[in-house]
N, C-alpha and C positions, 0 to 999 in steps of 0.2 A: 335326346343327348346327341348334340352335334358333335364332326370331327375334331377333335385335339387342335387347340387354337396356332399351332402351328404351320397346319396344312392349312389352316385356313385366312392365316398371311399370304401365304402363298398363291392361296384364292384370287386373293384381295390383290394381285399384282395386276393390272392391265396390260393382257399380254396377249390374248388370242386374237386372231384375223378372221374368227369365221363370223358370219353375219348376226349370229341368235348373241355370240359372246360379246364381239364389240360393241352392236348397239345396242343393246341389252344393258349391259354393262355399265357403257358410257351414256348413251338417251336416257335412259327406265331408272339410273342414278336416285333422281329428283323424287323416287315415288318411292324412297325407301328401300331398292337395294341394297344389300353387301356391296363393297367392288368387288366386281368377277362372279359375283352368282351368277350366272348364266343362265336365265331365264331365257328369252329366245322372239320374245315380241320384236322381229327385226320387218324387212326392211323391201322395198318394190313397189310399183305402182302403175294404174295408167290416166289415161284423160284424153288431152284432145292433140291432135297430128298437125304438126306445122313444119314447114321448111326447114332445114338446119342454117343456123348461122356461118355454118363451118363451107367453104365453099369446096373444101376439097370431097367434099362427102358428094355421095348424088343420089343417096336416096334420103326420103323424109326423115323426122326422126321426134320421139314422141317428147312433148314437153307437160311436165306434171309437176302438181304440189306435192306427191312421192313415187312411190314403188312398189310394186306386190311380187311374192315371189313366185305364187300363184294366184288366177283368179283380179279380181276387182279390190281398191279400196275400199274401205269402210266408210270411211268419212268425205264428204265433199271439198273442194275446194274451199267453198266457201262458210265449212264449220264456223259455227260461234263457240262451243268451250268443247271440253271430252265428256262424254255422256255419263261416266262417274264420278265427276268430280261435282260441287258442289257451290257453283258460281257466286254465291254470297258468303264464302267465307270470310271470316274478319281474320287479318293478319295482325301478328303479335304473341306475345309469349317465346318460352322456350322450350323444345322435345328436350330431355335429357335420357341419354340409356350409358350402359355398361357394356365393356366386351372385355376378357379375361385374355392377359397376356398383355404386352405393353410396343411401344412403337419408338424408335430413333431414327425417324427419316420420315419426310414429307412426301418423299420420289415414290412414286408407285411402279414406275416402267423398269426397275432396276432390282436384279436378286442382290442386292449391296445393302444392309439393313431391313430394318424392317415400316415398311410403310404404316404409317396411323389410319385408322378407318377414317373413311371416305377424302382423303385424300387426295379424288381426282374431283371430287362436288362441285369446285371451281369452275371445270373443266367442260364446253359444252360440243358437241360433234355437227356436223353439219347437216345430219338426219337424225332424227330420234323415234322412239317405237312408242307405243300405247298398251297398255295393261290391259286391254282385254282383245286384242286382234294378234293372231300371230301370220307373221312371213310378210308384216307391211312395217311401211318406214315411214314420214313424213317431214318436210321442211321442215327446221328450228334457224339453223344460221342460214339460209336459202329460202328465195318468194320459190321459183322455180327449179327442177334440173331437167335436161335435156339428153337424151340419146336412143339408140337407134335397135331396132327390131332385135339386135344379137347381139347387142350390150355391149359391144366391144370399146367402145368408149362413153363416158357421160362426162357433163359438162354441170358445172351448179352455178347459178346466176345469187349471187351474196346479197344479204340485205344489205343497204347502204348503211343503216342506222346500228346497226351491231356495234356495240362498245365492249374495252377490257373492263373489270370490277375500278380500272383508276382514269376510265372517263377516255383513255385513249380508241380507236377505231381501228375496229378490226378490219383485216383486209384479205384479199387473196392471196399475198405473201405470204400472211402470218399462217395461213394454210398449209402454202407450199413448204415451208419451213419444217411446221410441224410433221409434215410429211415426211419430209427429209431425213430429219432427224430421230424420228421413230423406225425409219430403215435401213438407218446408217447404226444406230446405237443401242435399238429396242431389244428387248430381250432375245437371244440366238435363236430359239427355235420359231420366234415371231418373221425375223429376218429372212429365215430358212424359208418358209412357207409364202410370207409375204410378195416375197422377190418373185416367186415363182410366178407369180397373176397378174402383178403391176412393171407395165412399161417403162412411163415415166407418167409427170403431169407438170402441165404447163400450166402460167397465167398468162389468160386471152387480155384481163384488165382489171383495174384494181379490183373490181368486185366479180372476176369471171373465173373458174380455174376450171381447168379440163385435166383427168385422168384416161391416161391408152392403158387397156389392158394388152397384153401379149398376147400375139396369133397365136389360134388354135386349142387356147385352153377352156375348160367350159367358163362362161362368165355369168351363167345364172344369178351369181350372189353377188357380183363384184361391185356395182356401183353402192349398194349397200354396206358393202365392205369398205370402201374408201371413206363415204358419207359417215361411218361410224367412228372414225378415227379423233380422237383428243385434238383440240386445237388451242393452242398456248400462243402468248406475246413473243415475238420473234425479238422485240427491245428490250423485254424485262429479262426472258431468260441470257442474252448475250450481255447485259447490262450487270447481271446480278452473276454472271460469270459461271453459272450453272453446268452442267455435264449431264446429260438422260443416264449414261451409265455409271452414274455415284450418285451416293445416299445424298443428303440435302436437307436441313431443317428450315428451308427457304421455299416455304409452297410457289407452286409453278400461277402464273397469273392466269386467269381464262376470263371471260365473260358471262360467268353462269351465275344463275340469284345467291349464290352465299361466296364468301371469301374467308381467308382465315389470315390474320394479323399474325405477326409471329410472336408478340404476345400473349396470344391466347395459346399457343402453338408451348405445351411442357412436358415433355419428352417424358415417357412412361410413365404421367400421370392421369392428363387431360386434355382435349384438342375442343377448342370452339368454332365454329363456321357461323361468322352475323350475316343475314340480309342485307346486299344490297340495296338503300332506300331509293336508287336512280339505278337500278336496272334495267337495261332495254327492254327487253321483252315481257316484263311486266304486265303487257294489255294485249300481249300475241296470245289466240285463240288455245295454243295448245297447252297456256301455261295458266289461266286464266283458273281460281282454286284451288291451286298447287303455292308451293314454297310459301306457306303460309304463317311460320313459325318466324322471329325477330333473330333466332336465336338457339343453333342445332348444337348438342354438346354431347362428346362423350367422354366416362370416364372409366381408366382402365383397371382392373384389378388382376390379380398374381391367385386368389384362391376363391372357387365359385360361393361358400360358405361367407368369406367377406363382403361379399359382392350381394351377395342378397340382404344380410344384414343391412347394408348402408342404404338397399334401397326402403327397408323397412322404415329407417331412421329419415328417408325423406332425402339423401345425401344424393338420388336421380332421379325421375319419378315416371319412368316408363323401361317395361321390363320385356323382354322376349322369353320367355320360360323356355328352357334343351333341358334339364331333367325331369324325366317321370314321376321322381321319387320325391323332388320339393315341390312337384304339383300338384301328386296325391295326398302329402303328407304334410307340409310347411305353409301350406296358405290357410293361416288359422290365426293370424296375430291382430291385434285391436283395429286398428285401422282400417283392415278389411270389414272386421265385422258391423263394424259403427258405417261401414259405406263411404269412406272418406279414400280407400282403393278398390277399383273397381277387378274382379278377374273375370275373363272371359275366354271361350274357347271362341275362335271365328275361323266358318271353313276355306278351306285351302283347295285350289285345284291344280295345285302347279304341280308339275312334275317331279318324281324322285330325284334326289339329289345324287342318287349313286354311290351314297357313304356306305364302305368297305375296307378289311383288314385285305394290303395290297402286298404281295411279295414281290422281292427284288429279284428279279430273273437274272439279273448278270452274275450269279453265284451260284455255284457249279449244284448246289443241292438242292437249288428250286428250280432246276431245268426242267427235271422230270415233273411232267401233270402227274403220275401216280404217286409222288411223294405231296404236291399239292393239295392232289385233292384229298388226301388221307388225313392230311392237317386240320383242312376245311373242315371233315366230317367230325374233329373235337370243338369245334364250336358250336353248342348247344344252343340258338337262337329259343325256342319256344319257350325252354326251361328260364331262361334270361326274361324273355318277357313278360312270364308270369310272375317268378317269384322274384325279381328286381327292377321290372318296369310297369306293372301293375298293369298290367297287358294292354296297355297304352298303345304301342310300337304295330306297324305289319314290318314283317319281311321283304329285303329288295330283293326282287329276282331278276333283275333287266336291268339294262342300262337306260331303255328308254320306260320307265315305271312308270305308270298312271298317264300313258297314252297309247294310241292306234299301233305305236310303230316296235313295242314289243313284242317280241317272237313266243308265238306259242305253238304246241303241240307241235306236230311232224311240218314239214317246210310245204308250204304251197307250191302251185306250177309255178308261180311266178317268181319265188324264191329258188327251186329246183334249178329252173332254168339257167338263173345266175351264179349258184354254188356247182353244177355240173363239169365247165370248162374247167375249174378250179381244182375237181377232184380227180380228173382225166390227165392231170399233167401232175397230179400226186403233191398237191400242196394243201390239200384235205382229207383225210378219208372217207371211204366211201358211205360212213354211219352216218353221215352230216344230211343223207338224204333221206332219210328213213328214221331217223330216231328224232323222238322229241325234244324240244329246247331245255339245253341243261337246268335246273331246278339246284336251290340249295338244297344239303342231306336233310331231309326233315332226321329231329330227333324225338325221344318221348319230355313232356314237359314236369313230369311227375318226377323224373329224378337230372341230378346236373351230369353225369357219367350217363352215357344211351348207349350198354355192352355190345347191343347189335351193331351200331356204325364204331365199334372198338374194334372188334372182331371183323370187321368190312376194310378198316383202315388200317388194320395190322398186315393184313393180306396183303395188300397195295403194297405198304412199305416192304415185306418179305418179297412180291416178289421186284421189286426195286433194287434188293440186295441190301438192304439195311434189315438187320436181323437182330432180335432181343439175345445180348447176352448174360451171362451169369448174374450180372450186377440189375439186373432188368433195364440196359439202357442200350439202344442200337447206333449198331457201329456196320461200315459198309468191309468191302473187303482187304480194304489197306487198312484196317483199325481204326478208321476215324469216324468220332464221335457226332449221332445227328444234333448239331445242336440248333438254337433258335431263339432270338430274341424278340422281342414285341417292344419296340420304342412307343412310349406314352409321355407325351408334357400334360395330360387333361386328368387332374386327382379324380372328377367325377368317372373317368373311365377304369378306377382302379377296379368298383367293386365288379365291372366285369370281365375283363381279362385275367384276375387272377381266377376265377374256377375253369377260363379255356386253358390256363394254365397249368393246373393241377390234371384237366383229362389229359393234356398232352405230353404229360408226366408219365401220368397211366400206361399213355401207349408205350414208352419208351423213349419217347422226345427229352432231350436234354434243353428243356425250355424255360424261360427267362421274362418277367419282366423288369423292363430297364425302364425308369422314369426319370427323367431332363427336362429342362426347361428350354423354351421356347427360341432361345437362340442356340443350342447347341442343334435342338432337331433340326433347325433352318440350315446349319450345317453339314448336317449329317445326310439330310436328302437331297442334297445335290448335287452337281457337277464338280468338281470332279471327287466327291467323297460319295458319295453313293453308299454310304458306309450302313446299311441298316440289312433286318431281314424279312422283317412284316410292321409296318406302321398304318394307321390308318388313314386314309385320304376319301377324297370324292373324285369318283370318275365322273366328271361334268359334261355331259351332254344337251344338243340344242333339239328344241320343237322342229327347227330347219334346219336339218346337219349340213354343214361346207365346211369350208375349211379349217376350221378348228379341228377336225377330226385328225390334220396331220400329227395337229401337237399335243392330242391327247392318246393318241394311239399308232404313228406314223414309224415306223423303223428308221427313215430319216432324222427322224429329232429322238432316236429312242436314247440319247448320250447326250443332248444339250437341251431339251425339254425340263421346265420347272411343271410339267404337265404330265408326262409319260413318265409317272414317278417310277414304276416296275419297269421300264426299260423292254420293252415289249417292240420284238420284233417278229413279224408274220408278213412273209409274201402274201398269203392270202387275205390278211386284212388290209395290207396296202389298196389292195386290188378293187377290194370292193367298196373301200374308202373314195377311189375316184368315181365309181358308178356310183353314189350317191352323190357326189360331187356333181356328176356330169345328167344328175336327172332333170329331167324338160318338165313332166308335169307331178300332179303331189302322189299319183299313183305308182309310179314311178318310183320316188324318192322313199315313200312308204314301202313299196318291198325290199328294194335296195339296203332300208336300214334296218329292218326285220334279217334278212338275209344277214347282215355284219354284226346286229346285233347276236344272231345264232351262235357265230362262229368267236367272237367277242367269249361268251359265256362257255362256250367248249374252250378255249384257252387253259380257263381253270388259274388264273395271276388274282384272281381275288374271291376272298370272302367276304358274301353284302352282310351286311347289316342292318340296317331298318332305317322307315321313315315315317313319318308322322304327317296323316291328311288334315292337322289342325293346326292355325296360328293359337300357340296357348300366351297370353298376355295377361299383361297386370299393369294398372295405369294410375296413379291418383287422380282420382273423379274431378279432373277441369279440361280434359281431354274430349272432343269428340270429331265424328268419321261422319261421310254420307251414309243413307242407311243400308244402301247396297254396296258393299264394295266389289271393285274388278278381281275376275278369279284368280289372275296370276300373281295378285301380287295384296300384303297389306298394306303397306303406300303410308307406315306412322307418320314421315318425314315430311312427307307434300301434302299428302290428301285431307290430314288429319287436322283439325286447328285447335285453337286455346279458347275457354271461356272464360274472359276476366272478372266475372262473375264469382264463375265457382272457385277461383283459385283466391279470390281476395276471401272465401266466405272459408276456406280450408285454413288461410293463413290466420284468421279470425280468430280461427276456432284454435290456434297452434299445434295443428297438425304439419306444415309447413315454414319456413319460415321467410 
């Protein structure tokens, strides 16, 4: 059960500047991302030392097919395809899927509407990532780029052959542009962040641009950062009179294998993306078994109940399962059985996604962690997972979940070290060194009420100064009432929030669920309405944390971030946000975010939720994948192809039609 499709618009905005998010995001697109999952396959590299062109430089400077952000590339120069992909694939057919909740805007870079999934697909970046390597990047719109031992500047030499989806050529303008306009217009807390690394960038010549980072910041991630960035027609969008900061049912042009007509383009119904059949890159190594579908559609639904029905009826015919309970319980209808859909579970090794009920800290009675965490402990995860998720689910406890770089048990030397100066100037306590990494409240699974964490979390709120009166509801000492809303646009999240509901009743909480639709929550969680008190989101983090960390957790964006939904402001996390920012090697960076993530989880802004280590799917049997897929990613979009085989023998039979 994924987050409420609202936040996860919001997801879907391309908006982050840190390395794992942009090219992740914008690269890894083609293999079946969300936009904005943040998966983290980014970006670095080395190879062989040649003179700089640049004559003002005077030392050498390295020239590569990409970039690593530690350590060596994976693939050679001179790769023939990506080692998962499946070089004989036949192109043709169509993927169809579903996502619940609907779209009126094409713009993805803008909180003005709401963007259509995959909306940026068009859109290709000048480096892209690979689905089974993380912290490397490699050329797509670039043979080569160029720069020097401390990254302070890189240079990308453009393919000359690069076309838009309408046959025009792309250039190093259309770069610069894009550039431009992503930091003049792009989302506030993008600008915020952005501005802070990038100098300027020049064009050396039509096919040359150079990016200056600014003295003195760390640049570990930077050329990767810029390489990651959307690149659009600088004549189609000034042509079509376009604005990056307004909505748009006029998709942005790019150069990437699919396009969408604005015909196919029907606002909270349906959005088509065709293959371009003269795509340039077409026979480039890295795309070689990828984009292999004629024809990528999705269509939107308002209630997840309709949405499964239709794909019953053959109305989509490729499904991503988020409930437990139509997994356990509702894949039982003909079609399956007769084999004509196929379900399967396929594993997953990507990262927790950090799904969490998040509070708004800018509201004077989620300031206190003791009122927090007291909250926290009436949400009864175990009980949930057994007796409404058919214990499907684990628990998130991290922010970085199902890798290296979550924080366990008591803090290492190496974390000590860097939480020390921290706690000596009194911007941590001294617990931070000696106690072990916060843990959700376990509760018992045998009942939905666990009296122990009642009686733990009455404590908390008594001594907070909210105290049960007469009426069993606490009131602080000017009379006012604790209350508490839970915003939900997601029906499948009702059946659980209303029992955190009913214990936080118990306690004495004068608590609420409120359910809206998907444009109003788009409302309500943002600038300047911040109007909520607990909704659920994803705290999305990268395998290579940079700079994104500003906009998911930064005090500077904690009021113009569509990212730092709880408004989360901590000198100490700023702090240690730049030392992971500013780490040289993965050791490094690994304690650093072990360290942030500790202090992250002592906050106490959110309650996790759970994730799931399996792709659960359902396909109608004309579908098929290589037999090993890449661990980070299921890849339906690209990796997967059509058998016109089976699909002529499904429609045969009228299953299909």
């Amino acid at each position: 059960m994924p987050a409420p499709k609202a936040r996860k618009a919001a997801q879907a905005k391309v908006a982050t500047v840190g390395q794992g998010q942009q090219v992740a995001a914008l690269g890894l697109k083609a293999l079946g991302l969300t936009i904005g999952a943040a998966l983290c396959a980014t970006v670095l590299a080395s190879s062989l030392r040649a003179e700089t062109a640049d004559p003002a430089a005077a030392s050498p400077v390295i020239t590569s097919h990409g970039i690593s952000t530690f350590g060596d590339l994976k693939l050679p120069a001179d790769f023939k395809h990506l080692p998962y992909v499946n070089p004989e694939a036949p192109k043709g057919g169509e993927m169809s899927q579903a996502w619940l909740g609907g779209f009126d805007s094409m713009n993805p870079f803008t909180v003005k509407g709401r963007a259509a999934l995959g909306s940026t697909i068009m859109l290709e970046s000048i480096l892209t990532g690979t689905a089974d390597e993380i912290g490397a990047a490699y050329c797509l719109l670039c043979t080569t780029m160029e720069y020097p031992e401390d990254r302070s500047w890189v240079i990308f030499n453009l393919r000359e052959d690069v076309r838009f989806s309408d046959g025009t050529p792309l250039t190093a303008e259309d770069v610069l542009f894009s550039f431009d306009t992503l930091r003049t217009k792009g989302l506030n807390d993008f600008r915020v962040v952005f501005n802070q690394y990038v100098a300027d960038a020049e064009v050396l010549d039509p096919h040359r641009i150079k990016f200056t980072f600014v003295e003195g910041v760390p640049t570990r991630d930077l050329p990767e950062m810029v390489g990651g960035l959307s690149v659009f027609s600088k004549a189609h969008y000034e042509a079509n009179g376009l604005d990056l900061a307004e909505s748009t049912l006029t998709p942005y042009l790019g150069s990437g294998a699919y396009s969408a007509d604005p015909k196919d383009v029907k606002p909270g119904r349906s959005v088509t993306y065709r293959r371009n059949p003269d795509y340039w890159g077409e026979k480039l190594p890295m795309n070689i078994g990828q984009n292999n579908f004629d024809a990528i559609r999705y269509e939107f639904f308002s209630d997840s109940n309709a949405a499964f029905e239709a794909f019953k009826a053959g109305a989509y015919t490729f499904r991503r399962e988020s409930s437990s309970k139509a997994w356990a319980t509702q894949y039982d209808f003909p079609a399956l059985k007769e084999g004509d859909v196929v379900k399967a579970e396929l594993t997953s090794g990507a990262k927790a996604p950090g799904q969490a009920f998040v509070f708004n800290l800018r509201r004077g009675a989620w300031q206190d962690a003791r009122v927090r965490q007291a909250i926290g402990m009436m949400f009864n995860f175990e009980w949930s997972n057994k007796t409404l998720f058919y214990g499907l689910y684990a628990r998130v406890t991290s922010f970085w979940d199902n890798t290296e770089m979550a924080a366990k048990g008591a803090p290492s030397a190496g974390e000590a070290a860097l939480l020390q100066p921290l706690v000596d100037e009194g911007l941590l306590p001294a617990t931070i060194l000696t106690a072990p990494a916060v843990l959700p409240a376990q509760s018992s699974p045998d009942r939905q009420l666990d009296r122990r964490n009642l009686r733990a979390a009455s404590d908390l709120l008594d001594a907070a100064g909210w105290e049960v009166g007469s009426d069993g509801k606490r009131r602080n000492a000017e009379g006012k009432l604790l209350t508490l809303e839970i915003l939900n646009d997601n029906s499948q999240f009702d059946r659980l929030i209303s029992p955190f509901v009913e214990n936080l009743v118990a306690l004495g909480v004068d608590a609420k669920l409120v359910n809206i639709d998907g444009a109003e929550m788009e409302v309500r969680v943002r600038n300047p309405e911040y109007n909520f008190d607990l909704i659920t989101d994803h705290m999305q983090t990268s395998y290579i944390p940079g700079t994104e960390l500003k906009q998911y957790f930064g005090g500077e964006t904690a009021d113009i971030s569509v990212f730092n939904a709880m408004g989360l402001r901590s000198p100490a996390v700023d702090r240690l946000i730049e030392t992971v920012i500013a780490a040289t090697t993965r050791d490094e960076m690994e304690t650093a975010t072990r360290a942030l993530d500790r202090v992250l989880r002592a906050e106490s802004f959110w309650i996790p939720q759970w994730f799931n280590n399996k792709h659960w799917v359902a396909y109608y049997n004309m579908y098929e994948h290589p037999a090993e897929l890449p661990l980070y990613v299921l890849g339906e979009t690209s990796l997967w192809w059509y058998n016109a085989d089976k699909a002529a023998a499904l429609k045969a039979k009228g299953v299909l039609k």
